[in-house]
C-alpha positions as CSV (number, residue, x, y, z in Angstrom):
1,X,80.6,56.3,39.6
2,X,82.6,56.2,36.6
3,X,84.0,52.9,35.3
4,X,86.2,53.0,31.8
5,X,86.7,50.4,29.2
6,X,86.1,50.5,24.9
7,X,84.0,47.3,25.4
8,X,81.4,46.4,28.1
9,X,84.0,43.4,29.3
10,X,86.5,46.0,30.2
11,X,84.1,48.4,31.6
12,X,82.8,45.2,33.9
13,X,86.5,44.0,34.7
14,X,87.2,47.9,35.8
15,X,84.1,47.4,37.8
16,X,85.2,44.0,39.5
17,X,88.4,45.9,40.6
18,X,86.7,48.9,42.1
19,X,83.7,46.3,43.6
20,X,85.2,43.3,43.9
21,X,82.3,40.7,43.3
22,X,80.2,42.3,41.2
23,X,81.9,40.5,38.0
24,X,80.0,37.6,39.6
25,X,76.7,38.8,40.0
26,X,77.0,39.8,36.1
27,X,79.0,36.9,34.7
28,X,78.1,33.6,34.9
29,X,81.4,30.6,35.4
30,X,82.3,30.4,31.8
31,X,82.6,34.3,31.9
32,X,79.4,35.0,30.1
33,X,76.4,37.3,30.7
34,X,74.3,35.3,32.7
35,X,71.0,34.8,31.3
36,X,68.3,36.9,34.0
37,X,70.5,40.0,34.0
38,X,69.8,42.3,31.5
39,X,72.2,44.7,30.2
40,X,72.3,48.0,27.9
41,X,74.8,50.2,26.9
42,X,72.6,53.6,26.8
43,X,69.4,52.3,25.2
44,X,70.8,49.1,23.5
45,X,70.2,45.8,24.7
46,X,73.7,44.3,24.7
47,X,72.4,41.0,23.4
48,X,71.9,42.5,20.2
49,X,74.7,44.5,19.9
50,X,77.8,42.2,20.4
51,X,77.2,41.0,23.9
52,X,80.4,41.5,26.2
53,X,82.8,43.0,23.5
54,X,79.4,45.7,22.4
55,X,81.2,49.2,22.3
56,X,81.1,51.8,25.4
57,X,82.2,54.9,23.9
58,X,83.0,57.8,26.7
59,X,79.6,58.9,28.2
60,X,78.2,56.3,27.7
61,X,75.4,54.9,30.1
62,X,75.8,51.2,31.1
63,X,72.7,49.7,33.2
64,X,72.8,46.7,34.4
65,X,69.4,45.5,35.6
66,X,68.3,41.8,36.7
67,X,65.3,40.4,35.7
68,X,62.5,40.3,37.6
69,X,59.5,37.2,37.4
70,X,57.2,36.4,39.5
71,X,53.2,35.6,39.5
């Protein structure tokens, strides 16, 4: 699956039209990244690279991967 955007909010929004829902799983109500999904854009955390509007040049990898806690 290929999803396009020059920022990780477009990418998600191109997402969200192709999967409708999945903008919710990622985005919390104020239309942030919600804080227990973790996100990179090939290796780079997203948090430390200008969150939603962090840079997805073509080829890029995007993961999106919820955290996980538990004892």
């Amino acid at each position: 699956m290929s999803s396009r955007g020059v920022t990780l909010a477009e990418v998600i929004g191109d997402l969200e039209r192709n999967h409708p829902g999945i903008g919710a799983r990622v985005l919390d109500d104020t239309g942030k990244l919600r804080r227990f999904v973790n996100v990179y854009v090939n290796d780079d955390d997203v948090r430390f690279e200008g969150g939603l509007d962090a840079p997805t040049p073509d080829g890029a990898g995007v993961s999106i991967i919820p955290a996980v806690a538990g004892g």
